[in-house]
FIVOMI-870682 format. One record per atom (N, C-alpha, C): x, y, z. Coordinates in steps of 0.1 Angstrom, whole numbers, padded with zeros to 4 digits, always signed. Layout:
residues N
XYZ;...
//
This chain:
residues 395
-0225+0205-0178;-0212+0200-0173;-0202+0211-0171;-0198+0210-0161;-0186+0222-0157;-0175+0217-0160;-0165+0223-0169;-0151+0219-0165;-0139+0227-0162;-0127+0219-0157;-0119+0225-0145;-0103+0221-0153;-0097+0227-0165;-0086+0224-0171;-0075+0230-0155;-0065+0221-0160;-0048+0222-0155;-0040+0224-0161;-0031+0231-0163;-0025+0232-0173;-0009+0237-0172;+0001+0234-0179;+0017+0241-0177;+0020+0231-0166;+0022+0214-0168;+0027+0211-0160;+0037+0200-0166;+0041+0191-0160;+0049+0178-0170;+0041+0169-0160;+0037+0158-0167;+0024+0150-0163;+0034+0136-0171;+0030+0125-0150;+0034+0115-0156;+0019+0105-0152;+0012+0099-0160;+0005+0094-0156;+0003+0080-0152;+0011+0081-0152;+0015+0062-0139;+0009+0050-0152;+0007+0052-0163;+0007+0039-0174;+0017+0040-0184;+0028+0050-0183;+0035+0047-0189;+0054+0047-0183;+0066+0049-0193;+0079+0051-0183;+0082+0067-0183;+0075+0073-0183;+0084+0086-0192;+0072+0095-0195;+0080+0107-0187;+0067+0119-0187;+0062+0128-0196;+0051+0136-0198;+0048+0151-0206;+0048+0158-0203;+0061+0161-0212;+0061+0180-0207;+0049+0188-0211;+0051+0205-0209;+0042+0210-0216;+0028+0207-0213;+0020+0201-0207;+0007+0190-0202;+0000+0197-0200;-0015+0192-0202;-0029+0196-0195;-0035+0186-0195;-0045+0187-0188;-0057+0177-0186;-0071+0181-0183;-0083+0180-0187;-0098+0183-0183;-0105+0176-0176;-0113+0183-0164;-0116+0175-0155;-0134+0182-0154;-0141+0171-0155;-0156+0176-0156;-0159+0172-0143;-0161+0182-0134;-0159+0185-0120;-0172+0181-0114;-0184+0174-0124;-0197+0169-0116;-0188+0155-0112;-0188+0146-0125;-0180+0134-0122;-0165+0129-0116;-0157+0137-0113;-0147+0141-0113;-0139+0130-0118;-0140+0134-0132;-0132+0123-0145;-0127+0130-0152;-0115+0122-0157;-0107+0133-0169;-0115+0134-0183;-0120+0142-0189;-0124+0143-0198;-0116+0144-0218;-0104+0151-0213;-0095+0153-0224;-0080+0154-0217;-0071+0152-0223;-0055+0158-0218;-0050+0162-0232;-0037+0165-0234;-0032+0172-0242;-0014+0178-0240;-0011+0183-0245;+0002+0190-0248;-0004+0205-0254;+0007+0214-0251;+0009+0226-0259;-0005+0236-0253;-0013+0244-0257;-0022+0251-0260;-0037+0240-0253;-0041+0246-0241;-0053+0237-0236;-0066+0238-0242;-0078+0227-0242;-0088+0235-0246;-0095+0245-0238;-0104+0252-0243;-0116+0259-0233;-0120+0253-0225;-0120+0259-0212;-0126+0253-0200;-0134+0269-0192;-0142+0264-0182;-0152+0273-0174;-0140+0277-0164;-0128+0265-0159;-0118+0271-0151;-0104+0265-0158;-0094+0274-0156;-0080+0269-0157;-0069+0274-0146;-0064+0263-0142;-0057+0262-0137;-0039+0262-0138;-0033+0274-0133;-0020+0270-0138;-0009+0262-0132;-0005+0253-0135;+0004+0247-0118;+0017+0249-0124;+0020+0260-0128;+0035+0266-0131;+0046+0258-0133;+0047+0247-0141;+0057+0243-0143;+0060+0228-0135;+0050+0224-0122;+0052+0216-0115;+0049+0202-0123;+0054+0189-0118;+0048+0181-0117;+0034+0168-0114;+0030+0164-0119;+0019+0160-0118;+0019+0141-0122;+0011+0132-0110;+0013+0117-0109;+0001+0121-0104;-0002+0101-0103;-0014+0100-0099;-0013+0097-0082;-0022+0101-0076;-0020+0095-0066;-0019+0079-0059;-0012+0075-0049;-0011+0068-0045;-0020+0055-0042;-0021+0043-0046;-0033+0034-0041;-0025+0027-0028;-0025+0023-0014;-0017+0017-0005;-0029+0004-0001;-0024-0009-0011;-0031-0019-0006;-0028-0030+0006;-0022-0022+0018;-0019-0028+0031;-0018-0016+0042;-0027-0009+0050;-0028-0003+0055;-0039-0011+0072;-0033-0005+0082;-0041-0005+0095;-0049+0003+0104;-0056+0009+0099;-0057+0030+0102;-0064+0027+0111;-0067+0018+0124;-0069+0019+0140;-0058+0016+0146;-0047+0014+0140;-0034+0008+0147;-0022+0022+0150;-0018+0024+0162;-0012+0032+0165;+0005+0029+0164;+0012+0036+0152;+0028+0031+0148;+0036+0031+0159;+0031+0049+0168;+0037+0051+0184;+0035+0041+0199;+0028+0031+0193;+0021+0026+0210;+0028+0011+0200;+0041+0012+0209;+0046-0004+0206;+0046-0019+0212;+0030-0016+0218;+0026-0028+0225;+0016-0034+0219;+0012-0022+0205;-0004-0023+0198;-0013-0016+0202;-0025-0018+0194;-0035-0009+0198;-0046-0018+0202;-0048-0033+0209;-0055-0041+0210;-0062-0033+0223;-0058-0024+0230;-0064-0027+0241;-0066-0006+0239;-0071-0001+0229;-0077+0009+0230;-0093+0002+0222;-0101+0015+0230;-0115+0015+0227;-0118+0018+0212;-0135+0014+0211;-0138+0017+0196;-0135+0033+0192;-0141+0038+0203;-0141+0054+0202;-0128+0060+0198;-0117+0054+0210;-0106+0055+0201;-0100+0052+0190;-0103+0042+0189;-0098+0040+0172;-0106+0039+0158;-0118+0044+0164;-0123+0053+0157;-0118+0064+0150;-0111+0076+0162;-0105+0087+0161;-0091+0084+0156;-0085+0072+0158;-0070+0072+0149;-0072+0067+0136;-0086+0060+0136;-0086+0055+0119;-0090+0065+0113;-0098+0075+0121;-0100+0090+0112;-0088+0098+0105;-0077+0100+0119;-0065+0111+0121;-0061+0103+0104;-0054+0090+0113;-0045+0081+0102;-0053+0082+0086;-0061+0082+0082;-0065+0088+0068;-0064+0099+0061;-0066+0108+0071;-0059+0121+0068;-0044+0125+0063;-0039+0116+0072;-0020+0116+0074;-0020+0108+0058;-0026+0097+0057;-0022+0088+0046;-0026+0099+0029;-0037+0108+0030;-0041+0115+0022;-0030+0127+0019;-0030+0131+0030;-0021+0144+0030;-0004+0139+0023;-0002+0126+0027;+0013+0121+0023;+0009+0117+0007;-0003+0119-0005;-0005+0118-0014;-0013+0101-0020;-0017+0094-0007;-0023+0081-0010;-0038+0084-0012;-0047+0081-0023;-0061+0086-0028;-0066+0076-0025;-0063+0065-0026;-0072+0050-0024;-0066+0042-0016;-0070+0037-0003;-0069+0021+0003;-0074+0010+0005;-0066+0002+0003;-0075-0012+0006;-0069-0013+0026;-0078-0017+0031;-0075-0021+0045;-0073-0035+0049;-0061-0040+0059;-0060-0051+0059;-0061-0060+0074;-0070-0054+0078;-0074-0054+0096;-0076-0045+0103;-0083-0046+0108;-0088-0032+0120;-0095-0037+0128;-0095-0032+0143;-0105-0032+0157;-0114-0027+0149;-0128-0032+0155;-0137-0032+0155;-0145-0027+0149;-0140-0033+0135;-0147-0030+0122;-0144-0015+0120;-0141-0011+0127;-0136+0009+0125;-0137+0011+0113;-0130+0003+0104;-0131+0008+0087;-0142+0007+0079;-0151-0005+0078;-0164-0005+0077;-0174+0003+0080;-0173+0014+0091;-0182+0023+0097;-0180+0035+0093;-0166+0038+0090;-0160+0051+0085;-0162+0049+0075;-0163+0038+0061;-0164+0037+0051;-0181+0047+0047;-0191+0038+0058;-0203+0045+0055;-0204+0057+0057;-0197+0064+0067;-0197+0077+0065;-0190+0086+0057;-0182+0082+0051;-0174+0085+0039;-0181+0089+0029;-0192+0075+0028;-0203+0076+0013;-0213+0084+0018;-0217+0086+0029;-0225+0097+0035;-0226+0112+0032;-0208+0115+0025;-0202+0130+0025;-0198+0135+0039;-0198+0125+0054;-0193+0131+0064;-0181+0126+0071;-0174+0120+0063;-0158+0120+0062;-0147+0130+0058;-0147+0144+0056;-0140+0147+0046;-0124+0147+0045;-0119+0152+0035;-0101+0150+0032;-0095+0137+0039;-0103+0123+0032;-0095+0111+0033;-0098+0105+0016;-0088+0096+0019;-0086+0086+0004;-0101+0076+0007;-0100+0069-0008;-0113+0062-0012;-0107+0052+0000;-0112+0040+0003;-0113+0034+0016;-0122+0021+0006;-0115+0006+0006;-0114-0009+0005;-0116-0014+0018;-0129-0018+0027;-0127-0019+0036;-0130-0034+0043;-0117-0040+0054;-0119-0050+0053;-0129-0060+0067;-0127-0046+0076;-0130-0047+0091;-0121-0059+0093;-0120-0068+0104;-0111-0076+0113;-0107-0089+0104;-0095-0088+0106;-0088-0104+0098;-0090-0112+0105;-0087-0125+0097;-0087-0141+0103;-0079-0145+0110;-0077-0150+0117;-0067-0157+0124;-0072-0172+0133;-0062-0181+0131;-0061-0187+0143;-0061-0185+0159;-0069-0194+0165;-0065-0194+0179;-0053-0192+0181;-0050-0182+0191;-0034-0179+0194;-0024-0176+0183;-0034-0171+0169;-0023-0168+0160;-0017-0156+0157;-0011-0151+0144;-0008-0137+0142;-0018-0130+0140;-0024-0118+0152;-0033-0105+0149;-0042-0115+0159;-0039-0123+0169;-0052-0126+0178;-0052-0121+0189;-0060-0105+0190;-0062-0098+0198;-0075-0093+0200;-0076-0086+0211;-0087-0082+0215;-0099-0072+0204;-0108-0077+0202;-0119-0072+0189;-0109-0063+0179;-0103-0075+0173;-0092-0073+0163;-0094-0081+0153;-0100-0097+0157;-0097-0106+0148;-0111-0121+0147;-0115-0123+0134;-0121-0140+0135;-0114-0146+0143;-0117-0152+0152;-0106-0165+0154;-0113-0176+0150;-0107-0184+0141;-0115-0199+0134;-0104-0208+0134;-0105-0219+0135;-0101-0229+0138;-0108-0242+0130;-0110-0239+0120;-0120-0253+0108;-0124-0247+0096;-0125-0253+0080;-0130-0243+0074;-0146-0242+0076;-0157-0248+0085;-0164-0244+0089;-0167-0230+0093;-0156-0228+0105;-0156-0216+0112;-0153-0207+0103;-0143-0212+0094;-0138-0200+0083;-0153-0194+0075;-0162-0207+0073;-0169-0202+0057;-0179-0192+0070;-0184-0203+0083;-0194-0185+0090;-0187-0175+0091;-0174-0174+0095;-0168-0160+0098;-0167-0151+0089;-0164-0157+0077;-0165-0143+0062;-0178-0143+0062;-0188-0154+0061;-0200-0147+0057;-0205-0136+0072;-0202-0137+0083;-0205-0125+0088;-0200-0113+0086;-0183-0115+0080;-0177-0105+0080;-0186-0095+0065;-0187-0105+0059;-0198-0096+0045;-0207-0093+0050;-0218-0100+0057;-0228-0092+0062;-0221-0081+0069;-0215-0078+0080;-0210-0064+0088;-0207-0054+0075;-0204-0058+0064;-0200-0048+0051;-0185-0048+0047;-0176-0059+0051;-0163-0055+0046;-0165-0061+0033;-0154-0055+0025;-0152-0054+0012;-0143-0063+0007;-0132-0067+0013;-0123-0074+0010;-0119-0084+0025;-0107-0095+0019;-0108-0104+0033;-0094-0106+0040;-0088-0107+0046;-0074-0109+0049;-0072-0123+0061;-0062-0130+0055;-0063-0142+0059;-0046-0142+0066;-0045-0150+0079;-0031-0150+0085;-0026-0164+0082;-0017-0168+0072;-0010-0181+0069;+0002-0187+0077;+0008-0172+0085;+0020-0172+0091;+0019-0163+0106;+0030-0168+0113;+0032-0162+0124;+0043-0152+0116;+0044-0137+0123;+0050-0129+0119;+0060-0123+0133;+0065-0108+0123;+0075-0102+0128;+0070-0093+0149;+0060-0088+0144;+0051-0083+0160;+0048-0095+0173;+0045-0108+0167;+0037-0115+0177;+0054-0120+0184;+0049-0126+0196;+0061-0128+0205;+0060-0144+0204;+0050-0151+0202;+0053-0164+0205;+0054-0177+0191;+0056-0167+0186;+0057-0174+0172;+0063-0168+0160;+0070-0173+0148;+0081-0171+0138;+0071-0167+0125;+0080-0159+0117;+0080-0160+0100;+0075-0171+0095;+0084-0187+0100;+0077-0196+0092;+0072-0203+0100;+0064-0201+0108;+0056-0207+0113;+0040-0209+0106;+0032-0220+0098;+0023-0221+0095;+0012-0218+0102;+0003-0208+0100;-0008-0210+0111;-0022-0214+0102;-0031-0205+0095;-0045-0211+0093;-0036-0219+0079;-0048-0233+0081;-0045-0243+0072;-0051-0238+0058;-0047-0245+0049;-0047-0248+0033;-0065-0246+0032;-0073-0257+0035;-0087-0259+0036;-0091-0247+0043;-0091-0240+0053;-0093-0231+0064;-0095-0219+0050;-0081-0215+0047;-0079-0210+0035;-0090-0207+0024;-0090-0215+0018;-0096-0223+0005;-0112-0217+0007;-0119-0223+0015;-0134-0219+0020;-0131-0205+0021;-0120-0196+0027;-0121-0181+0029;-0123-0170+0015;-0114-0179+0006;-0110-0178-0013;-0125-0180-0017;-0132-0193-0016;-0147-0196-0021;-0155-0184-0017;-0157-0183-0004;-0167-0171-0003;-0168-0158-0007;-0154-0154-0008;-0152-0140-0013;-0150-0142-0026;-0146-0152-0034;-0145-0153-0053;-0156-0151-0056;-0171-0157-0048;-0183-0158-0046;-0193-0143-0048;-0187-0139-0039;-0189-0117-0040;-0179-0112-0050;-0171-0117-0059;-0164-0113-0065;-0154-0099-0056;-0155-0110-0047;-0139-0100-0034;-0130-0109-0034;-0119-0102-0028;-0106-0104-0030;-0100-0109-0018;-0092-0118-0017;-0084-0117-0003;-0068-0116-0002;-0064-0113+0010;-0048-0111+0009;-0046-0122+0023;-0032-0120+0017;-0028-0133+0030;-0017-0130+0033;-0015-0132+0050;-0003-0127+0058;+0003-0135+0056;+0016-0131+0049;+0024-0148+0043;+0039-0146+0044;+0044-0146+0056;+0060-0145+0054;+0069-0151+0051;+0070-0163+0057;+0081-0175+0053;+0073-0188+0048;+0082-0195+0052;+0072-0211+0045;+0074-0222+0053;+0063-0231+0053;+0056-0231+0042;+0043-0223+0041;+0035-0218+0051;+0031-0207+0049;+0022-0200+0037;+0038-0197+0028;+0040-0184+0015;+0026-0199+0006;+0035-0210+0007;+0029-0221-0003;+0010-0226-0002;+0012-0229+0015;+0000-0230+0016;-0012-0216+0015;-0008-0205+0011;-0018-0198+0011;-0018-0197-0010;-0010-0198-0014;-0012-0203-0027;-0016-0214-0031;-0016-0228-0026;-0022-0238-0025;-0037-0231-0029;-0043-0221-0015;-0052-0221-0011;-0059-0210-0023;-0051-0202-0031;-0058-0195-0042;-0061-0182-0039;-0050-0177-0029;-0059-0163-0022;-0053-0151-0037;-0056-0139-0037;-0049-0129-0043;-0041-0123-0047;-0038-0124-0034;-0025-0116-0029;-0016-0122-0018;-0003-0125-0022;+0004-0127-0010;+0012-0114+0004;+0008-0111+0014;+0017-0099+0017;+0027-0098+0027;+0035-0092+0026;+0048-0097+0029;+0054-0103+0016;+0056-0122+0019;+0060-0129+0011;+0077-0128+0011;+0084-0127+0025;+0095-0120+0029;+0105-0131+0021;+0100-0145+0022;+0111-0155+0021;+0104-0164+0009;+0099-0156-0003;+0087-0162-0015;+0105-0167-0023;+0102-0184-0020;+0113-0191-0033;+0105-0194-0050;+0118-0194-0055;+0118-0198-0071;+0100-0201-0074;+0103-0216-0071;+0091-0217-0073;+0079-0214-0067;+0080-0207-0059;+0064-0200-0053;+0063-0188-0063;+0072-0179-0064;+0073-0170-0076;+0070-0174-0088;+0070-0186-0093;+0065-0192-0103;+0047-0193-0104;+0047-0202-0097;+0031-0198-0093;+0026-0190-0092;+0026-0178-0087;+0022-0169-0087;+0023-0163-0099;+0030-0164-0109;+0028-0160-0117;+0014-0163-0130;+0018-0177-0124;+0010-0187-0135;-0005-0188-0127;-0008-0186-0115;-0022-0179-0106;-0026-0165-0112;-0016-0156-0113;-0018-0141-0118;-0024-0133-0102;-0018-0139-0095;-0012-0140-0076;-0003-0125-0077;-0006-0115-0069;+0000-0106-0068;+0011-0106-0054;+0017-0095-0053;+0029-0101-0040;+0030-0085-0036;+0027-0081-0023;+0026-0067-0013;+0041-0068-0006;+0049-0067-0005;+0063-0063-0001;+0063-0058+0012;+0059-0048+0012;+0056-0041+0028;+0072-0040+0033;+0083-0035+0026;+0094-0033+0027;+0095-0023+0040;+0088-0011+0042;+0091-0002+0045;+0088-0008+0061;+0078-0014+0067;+0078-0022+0073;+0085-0029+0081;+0095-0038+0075;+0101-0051+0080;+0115-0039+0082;+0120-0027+0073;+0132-0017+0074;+0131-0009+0089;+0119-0006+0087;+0122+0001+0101;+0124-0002+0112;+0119-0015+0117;+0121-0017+0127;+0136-0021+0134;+0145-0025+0123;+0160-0026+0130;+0161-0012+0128;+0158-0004+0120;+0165+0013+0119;+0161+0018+0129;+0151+0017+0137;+0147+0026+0145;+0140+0019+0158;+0141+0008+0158;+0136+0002+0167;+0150-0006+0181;+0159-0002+0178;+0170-0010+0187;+0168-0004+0206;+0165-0011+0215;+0167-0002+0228;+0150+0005+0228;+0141+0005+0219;+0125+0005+0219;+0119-0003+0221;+0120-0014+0210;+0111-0023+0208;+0118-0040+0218;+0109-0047+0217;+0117-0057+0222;+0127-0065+0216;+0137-0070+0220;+0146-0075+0215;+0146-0082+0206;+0135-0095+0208;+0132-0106+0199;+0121-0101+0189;+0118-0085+0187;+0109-0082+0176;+0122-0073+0165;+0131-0067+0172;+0141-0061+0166;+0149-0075+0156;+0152-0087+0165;+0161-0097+0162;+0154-0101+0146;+0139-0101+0144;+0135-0112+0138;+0132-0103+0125;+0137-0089+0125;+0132-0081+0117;+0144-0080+0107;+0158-0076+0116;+0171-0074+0111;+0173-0091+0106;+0166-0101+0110;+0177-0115+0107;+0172-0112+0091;+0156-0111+0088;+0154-0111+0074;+0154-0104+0069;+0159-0088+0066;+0162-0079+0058;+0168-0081+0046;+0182-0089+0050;+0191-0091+0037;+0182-0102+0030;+0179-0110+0032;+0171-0122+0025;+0158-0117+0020;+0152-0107+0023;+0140-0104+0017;+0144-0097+0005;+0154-0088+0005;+0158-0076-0006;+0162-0092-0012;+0170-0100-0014;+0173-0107-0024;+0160-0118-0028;+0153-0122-0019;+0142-0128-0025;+0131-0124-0034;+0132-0107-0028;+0120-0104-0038;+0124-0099-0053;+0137-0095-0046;+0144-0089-0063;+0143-0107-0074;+0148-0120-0067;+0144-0125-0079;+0131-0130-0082;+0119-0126-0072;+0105-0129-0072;+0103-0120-0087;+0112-0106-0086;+0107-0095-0095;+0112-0097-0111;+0124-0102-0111;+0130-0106-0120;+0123-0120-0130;+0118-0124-0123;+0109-0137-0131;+0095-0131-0134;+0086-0124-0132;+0080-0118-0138;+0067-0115-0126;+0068-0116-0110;+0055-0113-0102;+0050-0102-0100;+0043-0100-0100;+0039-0087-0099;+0037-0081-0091;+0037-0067-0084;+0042-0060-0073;+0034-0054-0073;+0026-0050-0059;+0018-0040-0053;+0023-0028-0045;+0016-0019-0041;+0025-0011-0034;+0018-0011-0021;+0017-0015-0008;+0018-0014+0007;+0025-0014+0015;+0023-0009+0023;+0040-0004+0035;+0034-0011+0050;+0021-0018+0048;+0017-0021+0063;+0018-0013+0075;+0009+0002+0068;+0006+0016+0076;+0003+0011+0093;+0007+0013+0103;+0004+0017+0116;+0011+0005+0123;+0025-0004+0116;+0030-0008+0125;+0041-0005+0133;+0047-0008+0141;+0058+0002+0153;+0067+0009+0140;+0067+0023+0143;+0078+0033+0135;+0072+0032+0122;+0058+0031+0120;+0058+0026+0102;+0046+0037+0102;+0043+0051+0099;+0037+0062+0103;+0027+0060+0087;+0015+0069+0086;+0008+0069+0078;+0010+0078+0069;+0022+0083+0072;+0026+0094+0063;+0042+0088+0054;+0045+0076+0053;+0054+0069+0048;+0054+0059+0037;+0039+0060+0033;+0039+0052+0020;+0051+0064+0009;+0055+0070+0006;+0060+0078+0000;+0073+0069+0002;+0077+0066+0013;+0090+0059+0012;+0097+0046+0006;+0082+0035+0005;+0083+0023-0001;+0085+0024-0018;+0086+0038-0019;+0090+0032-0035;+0108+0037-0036;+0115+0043-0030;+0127+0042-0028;+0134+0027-0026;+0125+0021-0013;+0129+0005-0012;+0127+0000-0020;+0120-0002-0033;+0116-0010-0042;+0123-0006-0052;+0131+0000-0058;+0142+0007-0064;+0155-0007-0059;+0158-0004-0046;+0167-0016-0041;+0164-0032-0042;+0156-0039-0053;+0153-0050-0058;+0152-0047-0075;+0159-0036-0075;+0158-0036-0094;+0150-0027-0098;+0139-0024-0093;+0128-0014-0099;+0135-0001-0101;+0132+0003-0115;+0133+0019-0116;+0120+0028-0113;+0121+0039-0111;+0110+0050-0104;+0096+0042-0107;+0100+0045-0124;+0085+0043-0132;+0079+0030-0126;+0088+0023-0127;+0084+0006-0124;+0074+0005-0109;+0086+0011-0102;+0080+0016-0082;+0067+0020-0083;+0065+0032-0090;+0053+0040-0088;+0038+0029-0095;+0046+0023-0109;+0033+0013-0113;+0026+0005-0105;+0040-0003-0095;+0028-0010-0083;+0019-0005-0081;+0021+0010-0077;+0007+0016-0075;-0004+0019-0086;-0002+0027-0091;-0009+0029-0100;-0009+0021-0113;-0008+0008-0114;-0015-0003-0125;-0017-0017-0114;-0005-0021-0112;-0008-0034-0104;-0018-0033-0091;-0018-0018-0080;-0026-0024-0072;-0037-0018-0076;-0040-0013-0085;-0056-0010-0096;-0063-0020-0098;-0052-0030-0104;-0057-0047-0112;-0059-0051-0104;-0054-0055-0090;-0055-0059-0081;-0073-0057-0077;-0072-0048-0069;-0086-0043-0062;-0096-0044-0073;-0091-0046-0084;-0108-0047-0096;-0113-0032-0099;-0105-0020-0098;-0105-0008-0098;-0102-0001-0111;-0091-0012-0117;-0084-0002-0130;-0093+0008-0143;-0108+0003-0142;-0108+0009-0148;-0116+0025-0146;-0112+0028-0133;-0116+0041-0128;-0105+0047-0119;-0098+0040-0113;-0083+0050-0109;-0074+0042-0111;-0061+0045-0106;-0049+0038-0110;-0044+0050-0116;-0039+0051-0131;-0033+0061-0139;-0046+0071-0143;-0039+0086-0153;-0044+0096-0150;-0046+0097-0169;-0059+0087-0167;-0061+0085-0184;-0076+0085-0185;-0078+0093-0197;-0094+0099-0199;-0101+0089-0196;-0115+0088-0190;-0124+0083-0183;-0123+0077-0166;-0112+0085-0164;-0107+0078-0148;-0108+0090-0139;-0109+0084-0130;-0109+0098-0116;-0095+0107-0116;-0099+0120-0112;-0087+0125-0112;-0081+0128-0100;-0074+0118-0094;-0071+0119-0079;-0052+0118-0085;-0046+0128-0078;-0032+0131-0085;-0028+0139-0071;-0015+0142-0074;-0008+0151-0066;+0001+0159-0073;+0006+0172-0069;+0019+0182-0080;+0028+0180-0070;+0038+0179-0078;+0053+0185-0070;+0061+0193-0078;+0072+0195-0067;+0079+0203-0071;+0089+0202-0079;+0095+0186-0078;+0103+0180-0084;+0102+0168-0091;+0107+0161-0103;+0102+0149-0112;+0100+0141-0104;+0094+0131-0102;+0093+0120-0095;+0103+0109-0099;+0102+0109-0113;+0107+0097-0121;+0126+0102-0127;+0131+0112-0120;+0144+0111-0116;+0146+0108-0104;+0143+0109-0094;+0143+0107-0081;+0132+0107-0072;+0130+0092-0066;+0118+0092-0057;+0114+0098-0044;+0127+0113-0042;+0126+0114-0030;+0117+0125-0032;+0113+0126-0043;+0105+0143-0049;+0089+0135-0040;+0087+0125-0042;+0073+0122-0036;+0072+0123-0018;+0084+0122-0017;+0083+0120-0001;+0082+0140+0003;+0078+0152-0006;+0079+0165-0009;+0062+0165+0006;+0069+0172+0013;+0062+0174+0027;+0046+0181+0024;+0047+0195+0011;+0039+0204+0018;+0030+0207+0002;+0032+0190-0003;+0023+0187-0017;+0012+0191-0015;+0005+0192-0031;-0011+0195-0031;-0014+0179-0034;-0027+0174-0029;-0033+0166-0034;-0047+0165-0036;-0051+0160-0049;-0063+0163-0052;-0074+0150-0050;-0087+0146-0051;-0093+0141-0054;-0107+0144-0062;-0104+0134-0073;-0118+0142-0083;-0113+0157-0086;-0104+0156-0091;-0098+0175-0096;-0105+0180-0084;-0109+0180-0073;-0106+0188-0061;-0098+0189-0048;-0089+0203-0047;-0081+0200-0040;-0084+0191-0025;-0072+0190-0021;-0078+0186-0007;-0071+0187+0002;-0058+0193-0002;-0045+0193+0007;-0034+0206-0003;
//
């Protein structure tokens, strides 16, 4: 066994509020697991590493990501080729790695793109991208949110629902993503507009509880937010306009809730005289009502994931770094922001007990900076970070 100490750094490892100075950690570089950490004086190692004083967190998990979806092409990416989006779900991994994210869960993609890059990932001929949850193409209704060209199931019965996951398992996705609402991108339909039914739902929850997978559900207003909890999915995402009692449930389900703040912000910031009118209108009407809905979602006790819903207009793959600043503006302190990631969306994906936080027997996928994280979140948003996976660099 080779090992690879770090050492001289202040180390926060995303399971607790409050950092260690003085820090090391050992990393047995076959398995790339932490083997010991410490304070003061390191043990013997075959290498040591000094990171002078810097910083050290775990890396990023982003459980809402689109890495064939182009942020710059604000009409979508429905109508580029596989080949192409092939080559952006490659780029876009890179960008998401380099910005410090180690693990994704995916939440729709053309043409299974993620699924295929997944296999060559485990192949060893993917290199410098994050672990990859992959879900290939979400569900939707006829004419609903995400019904685009080799983008989406379209089912319409839980019939169609229970064949469509089981094919989507056979093709190899990992996890399932279900559309309960019309959203902010589609033009002919609202936030609370209901689209796949309760039962439609339900059969999507059976099959994947079945494989012991997970599903998420595009859930912005209501009833919607309700009927996909009715239906027992996971995760709610978005969850723009989640009331009292849906945040209750969710608690008492042990139902997680994806925010995707960074998302629904940009598009009035930066989308006015770009985007279209009525996608600008529907983004700025719920801003203020989301920051206060989710702050009292957060205050009653739901639990938070960290997703930014990578590749939609102005929402770059290099910007999960930014959603923990918005999550700050519903009450969260640093520590609290960063745990979405590293504890809740760990528990989440069935992961925790191999990444997430940066605690002996877990991967050591981390990043250094230059500056605390957990005084101010803008140290993560730090451009020209190292980030590692399995104690090897990668960036």
């Amino acid at each position: 066994m080779t090992k690879k100490t770090f050492f001289n750094c202040t180390l926060f490892d995303g399971a607790t509020d409050h950092n260690e100075p003085n820090a090391w950690f050992t990393v047995d570089t076959t398995t790339g697991k932490l083997t010991a950490r410490g304070t003061g004086q390191p043990d013997p190692a075959d290498q040591q590493i000094d990171l002078h004083g810097q910083y050290v967190m775990p890396g990023f998990i982003n459980v809402h990501t689109h890495i064939t979806s182009n942020p710059e092409s604000f009409s979508g990416s429905f109508g580029a080729s596989e080949s192409e989006s092939a080559v952006f779900g490659y780029e876009n991994l890179q960008k998401l790695l380099r910005s410090g994210v180690t693990y994704i869960r995916q939440c729709g993609s053309t043409y299974d793109v993620d699924i295929k890059l997944k296999r060559l990932q485990r192949a060893g001929r993917l290199p410098k991208t994050p672990h990859i949850m992959a879900s290939g193409r979400a569900f939707s209704m006829t004419g609903g949110h995400g019904d685009g060209r080799n983008s989406a199931y379209l089912v319409d019965s839980p019939d169609e629902m229970r064949k469509g996951v089981r094919q989507a398992f056979k093709a190899g996705a990992e996890c399932i993503k279900v559309m309960a609402t019309g959203g902010v991108m589609t033009p002919n339909d609202f936030m609370e507009d209901p689209q796949l039914s309760v039962p439609e739902m339900r059969v999507a929850v059976e099959e994947a509880h079945h494989k012991r997978r997970i599903v998420a559900a595009h859930a912005e207003g209501n009833p919607g937010i309700q009927n996909a909890l009715d239906a027992g999915v996971d995760s709610i995402e978005h969850g723009f306009y989640v009331n009292e009692a849906e945040a209750q449930q969710m608690i008492a389900q042990r139902t997680y809730l994806t925010p995707t703040l960074i998302a629904e912000w940009v598009i009035p910031e930066k989308g006015v005289g770009v985007l279209p009118d009525w996608e600008v209108k529907k983004a700025a009407d719920a801003i203020d009502d989301t920051y206060r809905n989710l702050k009292r979602a957060f205050e009653l006790g739901v639990k938070f994931t960290c997703g930014t819903d990578a590749g939609t207009p102005f929402n770059g793959f290099d910007r999960t770094p930014d959603e923990f600043g918005l999550l700050t503006k519903i009450g969260m302190t640093p520590a609290q922001a960063y745990q979405c990631s590293s504890i809740n969306s760990a528990q989440l994906l069935g992961i925790a007990d191999s990444y997430g936080t940066l605690e002996i027997g877990k991967h050591a996928d981390f990043q250094v900076l230059t500056a605390d994280p957990l005084a101010d979140t803008q140290a993560v948003k730090q451009s020209d970070k190292h980030v590692y996976i399995d104690g090897q660099q990668q960036f």
